[in-house]
C-alpha positions in Angstrom: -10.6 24.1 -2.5 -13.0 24.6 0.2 -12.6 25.6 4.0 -12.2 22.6 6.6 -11.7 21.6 10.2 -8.6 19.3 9.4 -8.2 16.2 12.7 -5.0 14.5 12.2 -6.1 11.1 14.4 -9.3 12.3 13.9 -10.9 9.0 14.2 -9.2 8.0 17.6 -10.8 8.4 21.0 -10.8 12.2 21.3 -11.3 12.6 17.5 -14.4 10.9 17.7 -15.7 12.5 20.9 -14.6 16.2 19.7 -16.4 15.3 16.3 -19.8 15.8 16.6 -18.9 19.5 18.5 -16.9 20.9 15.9 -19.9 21.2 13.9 -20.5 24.4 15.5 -17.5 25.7 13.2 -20.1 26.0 10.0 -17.1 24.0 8.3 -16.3 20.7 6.7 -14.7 18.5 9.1 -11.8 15.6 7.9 -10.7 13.5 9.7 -7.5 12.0 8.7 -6.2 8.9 10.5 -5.0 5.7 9.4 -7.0 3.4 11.2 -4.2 1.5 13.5 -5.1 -1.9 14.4 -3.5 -0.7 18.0 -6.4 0.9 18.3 -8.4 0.2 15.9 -9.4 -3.8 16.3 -11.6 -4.3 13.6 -9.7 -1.1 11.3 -13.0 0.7 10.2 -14.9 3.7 11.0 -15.9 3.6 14.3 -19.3 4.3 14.7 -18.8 7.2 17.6 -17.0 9.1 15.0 -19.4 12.0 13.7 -21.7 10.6 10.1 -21.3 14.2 9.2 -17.4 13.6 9.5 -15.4 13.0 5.9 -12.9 10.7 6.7 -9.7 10.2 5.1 -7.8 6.9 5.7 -4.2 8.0 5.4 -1.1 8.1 7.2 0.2 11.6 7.9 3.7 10.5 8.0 3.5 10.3 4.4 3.5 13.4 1.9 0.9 11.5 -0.8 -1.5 11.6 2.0 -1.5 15.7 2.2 -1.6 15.8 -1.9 -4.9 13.8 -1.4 -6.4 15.8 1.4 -4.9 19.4 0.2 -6.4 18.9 -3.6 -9.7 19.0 -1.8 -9.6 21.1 1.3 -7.8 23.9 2.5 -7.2 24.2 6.4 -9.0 26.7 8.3 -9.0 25.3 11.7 -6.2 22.4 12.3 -6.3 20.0 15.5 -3.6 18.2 15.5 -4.4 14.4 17.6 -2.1 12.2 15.6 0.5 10.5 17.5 2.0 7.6 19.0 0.7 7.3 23.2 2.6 4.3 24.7 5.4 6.0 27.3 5.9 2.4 28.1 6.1 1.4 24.2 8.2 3.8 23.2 11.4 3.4 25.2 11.3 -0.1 23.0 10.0 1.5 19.5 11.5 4.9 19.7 12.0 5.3 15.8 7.9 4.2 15.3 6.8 7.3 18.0 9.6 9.7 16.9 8.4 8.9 12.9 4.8 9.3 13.5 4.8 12.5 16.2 8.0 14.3 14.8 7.7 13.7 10.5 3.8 13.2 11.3 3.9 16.9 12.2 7.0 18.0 10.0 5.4 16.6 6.9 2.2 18.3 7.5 4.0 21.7 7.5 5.6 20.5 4.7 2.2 20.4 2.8 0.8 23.2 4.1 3.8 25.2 3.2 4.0 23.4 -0.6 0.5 24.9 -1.6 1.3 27.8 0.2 -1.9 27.4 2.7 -2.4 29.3 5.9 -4.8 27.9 8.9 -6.4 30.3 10.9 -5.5 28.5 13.9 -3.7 25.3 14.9 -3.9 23.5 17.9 -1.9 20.6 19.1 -2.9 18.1 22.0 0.3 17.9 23.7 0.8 15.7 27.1 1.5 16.2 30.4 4.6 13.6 29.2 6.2 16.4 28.5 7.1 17.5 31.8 9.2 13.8 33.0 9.0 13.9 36.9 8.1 17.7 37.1 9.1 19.9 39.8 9.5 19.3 43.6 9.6 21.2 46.9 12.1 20.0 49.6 11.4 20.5 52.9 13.3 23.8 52.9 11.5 25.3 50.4 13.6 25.0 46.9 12.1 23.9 43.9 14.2 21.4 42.4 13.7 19.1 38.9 14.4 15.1 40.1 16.3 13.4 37.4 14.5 10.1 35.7 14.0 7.4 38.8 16.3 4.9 36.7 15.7 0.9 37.2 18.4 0.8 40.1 16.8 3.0 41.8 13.3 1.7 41.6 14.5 -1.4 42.7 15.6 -0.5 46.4 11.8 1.1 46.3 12.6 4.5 46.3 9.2 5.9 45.1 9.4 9.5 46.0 12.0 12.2 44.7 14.8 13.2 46.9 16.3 16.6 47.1 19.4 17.2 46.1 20.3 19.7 49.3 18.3 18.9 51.7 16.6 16.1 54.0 13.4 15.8 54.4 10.4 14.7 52.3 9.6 16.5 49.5 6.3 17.4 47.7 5.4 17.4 43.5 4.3 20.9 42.7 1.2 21.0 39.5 1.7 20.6 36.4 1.7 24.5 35.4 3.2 25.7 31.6 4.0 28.9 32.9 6.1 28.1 36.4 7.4 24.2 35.1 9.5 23.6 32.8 9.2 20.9 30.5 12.0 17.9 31.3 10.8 14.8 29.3 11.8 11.4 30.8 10.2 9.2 27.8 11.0 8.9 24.2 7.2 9.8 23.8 7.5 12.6 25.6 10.4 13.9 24.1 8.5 13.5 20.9 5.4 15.9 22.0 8.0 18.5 23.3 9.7 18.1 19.7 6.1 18.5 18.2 5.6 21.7 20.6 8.5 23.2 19.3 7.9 22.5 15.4 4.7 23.8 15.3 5.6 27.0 17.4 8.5 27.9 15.2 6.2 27.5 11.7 3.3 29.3 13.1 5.7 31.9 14.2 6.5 32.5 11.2 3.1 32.1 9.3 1.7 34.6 11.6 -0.7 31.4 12.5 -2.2 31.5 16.2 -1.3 28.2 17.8 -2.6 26.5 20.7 -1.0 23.9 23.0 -2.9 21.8 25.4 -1.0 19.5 27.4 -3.3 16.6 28.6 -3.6 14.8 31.7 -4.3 11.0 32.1 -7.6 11.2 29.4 -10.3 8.3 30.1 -13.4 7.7 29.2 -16.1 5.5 27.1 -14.9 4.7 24.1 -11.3 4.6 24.6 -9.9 1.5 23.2 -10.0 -1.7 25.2 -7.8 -3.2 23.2 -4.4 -1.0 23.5 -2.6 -2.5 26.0 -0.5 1.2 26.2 -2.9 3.4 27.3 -6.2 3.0 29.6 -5.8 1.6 33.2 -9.1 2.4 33.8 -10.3 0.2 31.1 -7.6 -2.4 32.3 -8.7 -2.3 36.1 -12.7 -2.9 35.3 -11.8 -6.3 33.1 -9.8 -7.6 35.6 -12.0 -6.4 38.7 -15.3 -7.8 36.6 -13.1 -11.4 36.5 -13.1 -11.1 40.1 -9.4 -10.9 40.1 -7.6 -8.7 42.8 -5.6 -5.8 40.7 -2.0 -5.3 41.3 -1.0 -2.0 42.6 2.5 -1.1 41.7 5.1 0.7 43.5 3.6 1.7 46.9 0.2 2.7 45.6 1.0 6.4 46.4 1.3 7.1 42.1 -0.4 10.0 41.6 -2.8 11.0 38.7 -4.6 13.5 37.1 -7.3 11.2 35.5 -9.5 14.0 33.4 -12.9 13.0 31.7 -13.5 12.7 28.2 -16.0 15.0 28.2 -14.1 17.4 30.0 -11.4 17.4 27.6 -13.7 17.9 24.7 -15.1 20.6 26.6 -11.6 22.5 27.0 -10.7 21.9 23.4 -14.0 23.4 21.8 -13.8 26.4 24.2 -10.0 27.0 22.9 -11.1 26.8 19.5 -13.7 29.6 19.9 -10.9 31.4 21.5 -7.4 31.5 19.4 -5.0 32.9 20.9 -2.8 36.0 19.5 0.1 33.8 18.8 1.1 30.8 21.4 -0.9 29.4 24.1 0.3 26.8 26.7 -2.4 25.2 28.7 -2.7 22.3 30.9 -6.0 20.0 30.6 -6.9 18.2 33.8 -9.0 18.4 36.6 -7.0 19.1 39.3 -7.7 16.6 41.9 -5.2 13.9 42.4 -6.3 10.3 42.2 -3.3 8.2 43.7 -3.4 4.0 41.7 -4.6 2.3 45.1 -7.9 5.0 44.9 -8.7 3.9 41.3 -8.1 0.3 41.8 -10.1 0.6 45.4 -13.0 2.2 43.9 -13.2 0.3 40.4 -12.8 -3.1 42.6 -16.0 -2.0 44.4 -17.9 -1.5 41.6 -17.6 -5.0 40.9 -17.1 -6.5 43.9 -13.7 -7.7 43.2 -11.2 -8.3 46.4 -9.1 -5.3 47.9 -6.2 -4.3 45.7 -2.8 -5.7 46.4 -0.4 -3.4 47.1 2.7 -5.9 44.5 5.7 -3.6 44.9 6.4 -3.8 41.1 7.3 -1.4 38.7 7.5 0.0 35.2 10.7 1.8 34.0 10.2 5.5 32.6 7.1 5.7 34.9 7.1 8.6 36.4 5.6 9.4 40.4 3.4 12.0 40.0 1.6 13.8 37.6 -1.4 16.6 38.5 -2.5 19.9 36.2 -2.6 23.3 37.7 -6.3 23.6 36.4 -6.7 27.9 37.8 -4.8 29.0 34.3 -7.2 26.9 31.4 -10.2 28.1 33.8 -9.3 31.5 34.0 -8.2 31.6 30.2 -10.9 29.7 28.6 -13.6 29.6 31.5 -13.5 25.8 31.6 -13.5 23.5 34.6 -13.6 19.7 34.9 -17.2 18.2 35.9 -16.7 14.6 36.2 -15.6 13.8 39.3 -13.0 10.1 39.6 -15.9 7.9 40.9 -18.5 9.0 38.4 -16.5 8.9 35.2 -15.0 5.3 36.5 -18.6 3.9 36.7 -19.5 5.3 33.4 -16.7 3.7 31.7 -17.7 0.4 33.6 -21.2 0.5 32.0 -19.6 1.2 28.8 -17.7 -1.4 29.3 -20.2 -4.0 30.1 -22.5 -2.9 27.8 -20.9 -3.6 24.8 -19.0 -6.8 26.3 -15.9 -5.6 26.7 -15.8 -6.6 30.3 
C-alpha cells in the first residue's frame, strides 16, 4: 500500500477547491465520494476537481467501499468532507443524514481499525450547526443558551432570543469553541456534534492528532446550483438576474457568517501543515456579520433587480444568528478571511452567468 491524502466527499464543492492545494503534501490524493445527484446533476467528475486527483466513486457508508480504497492506499493525511448539509432537509430525512454523517464516519474507523492503519492526522469539517442558537447576553450581563425558536413561537414573530431573567434586549455572542458550548437545534447538526465526538474518542485512542473546523455559511463558485439545501447566494443571483424581487424572511435582521471558498481552503491547508498534539477545535469564518436583507440588497443591485421584500416568513429549525470568533483560527493557524461579502457575491454572480446558470 502506498501513502495518500484520503477526501471523503472529495469531489464536492470544497473537495474540489482544496484539491489542487493538497498537492503540496508530496502524496497521492483520493478522493472518495459517491457522486450524489443532489449535488451532482449530471453524476460525473466535475471538471474543478484536481486531474492529478484519483477518484474513487463509492459510498462511505458502506464497508466494501473501504476494502476497495484500503487494498490500495494507506491513509496518511485524512480530511473528512462527507456528509449530508440540508438543516432544513434533515428535520424530514433524519435517518438519510444520521446514516451518511454518523455510519459514514463510524464505518470508516471501522476500516481503518480492521487493517490496523494509523493516519497521521485527521481532520473533520464540522459546522457552525453544531452550536443551535448559540449563546446570548441579556441586558444585565448573563450569558444564557435560548432554547430552539419552536414553530409557535416564530409565528407571533418573535425573531430575537429572550432572556430567561431579565428584560431587555439581548445580544448573540460569536461563535467561539472554547467559551460556547455546542447545543444543536437540527438533526444535521446533531449529526456533526455525533461525528465530533466519534472521531475524537478513536483518535484518542490511536494516538492520531485530530482537527476540527467548524464552518460558517461556505459560498463560493462552484457550489452547486442545483441543491435546493444549501446556497442562498446562488439562490438570490437566479432570482435577482430574473428580475424578481427576493423574499427576505423573518425581519431581515438573520445574521450570517458568509466565509469565501477560498478562505476556507485557505484555513484548511494551513491546519494541515500544522496538526495539532491531539484535539483542535476551530471556528472557520470571517467574522463580519452579513444580516439576509444585506445579501439580498447587494446581490439585487448587481443585477438590477427591485429592493428586497421584507415577507415575514419563516423556516422551522432556522436558527437567528450565526457569526465565528475568527481571533482563535488567526492566532492558531495565522489565517484571516480576505474576501470581503460584496466581492465574493459578485464573483459568484459571474460564475454564475458565465456558465448559464443564471
Amino acid at each position: 500500500m502506498q501513502k495518500a491524502v484520503i477526501v471523503t466527499g472529495g469531489a464536492g464543492f470544497i473537495g474540489c477547491a482544496l484539491s489542487a492545494h493538497l498537492k503540496q503534501f508530496g502524496l497521492p490524493i483520493v478522493a472518495v465520494d459517491n457522486l450524489h445527484p443532489q449535488i451532482h446533476a449530471e453524476s460525473r467528475r466535475p471538471d474543478a476537481l484536481d486531474a492529478d486527483v484519483e477518484l474513487h466513486v463509492g459510498d462511505v457508508t458502506e464497508a466494501s467501499t473501504w476494502e476497495q480504497v484500503l487494498d490500495r492506499w494507506h491513509p496518511a493525511i485524512v480530511v473528512h468532507l462527507a456528509a449530508e448539509t440540508g438543516t432544513g432537509q434533515s428535520l424530514t430525512e433524519a435517518s438519510r443524514h444520521a446514516h451518511v454523517n454518523v455510519v459514514g464516519t463510524t464505518a470508516m474507523l471501522d476500516a481503518f481499525s480492521a487493517r490496523k492503519l494509523v493516519p497521521d492526522h485527521v481532520l473533520l469539517a464540522s459546522s457552525r450547526a453544531v452550536y443551535g442558537e448559540g449563546a446570548w447576553r441579556d441586558a444585565d450581563g448573563t450569558t444564557f443558551y435560548p432554547p430552539p425558536r419552536s414553530h409557535a413561537v416564530l409565528a407571533q414573530a418573535q425573531w430575537d432570543a429572550l432572556s430567561p431573567s431579565a428584560t431587555g434586549p439581548a445580544q448573540p455572542l460569536p461563535h467561539s469553541a472554547a467559551s460556547v458550548f455546542p447545543a444543536p437545534t437540527s438533526v444535521y447538526g446533531g449529526t456533526k456534534l455525533a461525528q465530533e465526538h466519534i472521531l475524537a474518542a478513536w483518535c484518542g485512542a490511536m494516538q492520531v492528532p485530530l482537527s476540527v473546523f467548524r464552518l460558517q455559511n461556505v459560498y463560493g463558485p462552484g457550489q452547486s446550483p442545483f441543491n435546493a439545501y444549501t446556497g442562498i447566494i446562488t439562490l438570490f443571483h437566479r432570482l435577482a438576474r430574473k428580475g424578481q424581487a427576493l423574499d427576505i424572511y423573518e425581519d431581515g435582521q438573520i445574521g450570517r457568517d458568509f466565509v469565501y471558498i477560498d478562505d476556507v481552503v485557505a484555513a484548511l491547508i494551513a491546519g494541515l501543515r500544522k496538526p495539532p498534539a491531539s484535539v483542535r477545535t476551530l471556528d472557520v469564518g470571517s467574522g463580519v456579520v452579513t444580516t439576509i436583507a444585506d445579501a439580498a440588497r447587494s446581490i439585487a443591485s448587481m443585477h438590477g433587480a427591485p429592493e428586497p421584500v421584507v415577507c415575514g416568513k419563516f423556516r422551522d429549525g432556522d436558527v437567528r444568528w450565526a457569526v465565528a470568533d475568527a481571533a482563535p483560527l488567526a492566532a492558531a493557524l495565522d489565517v484571516q478571511a480576505q474576501v470581503s461579502f460584496d466581492e465574493g457575491a459578485r464573483r459568484v454572480g459571474q460564475w454564475l452567468i458565465e456558465r448559464g446558470y443564471a
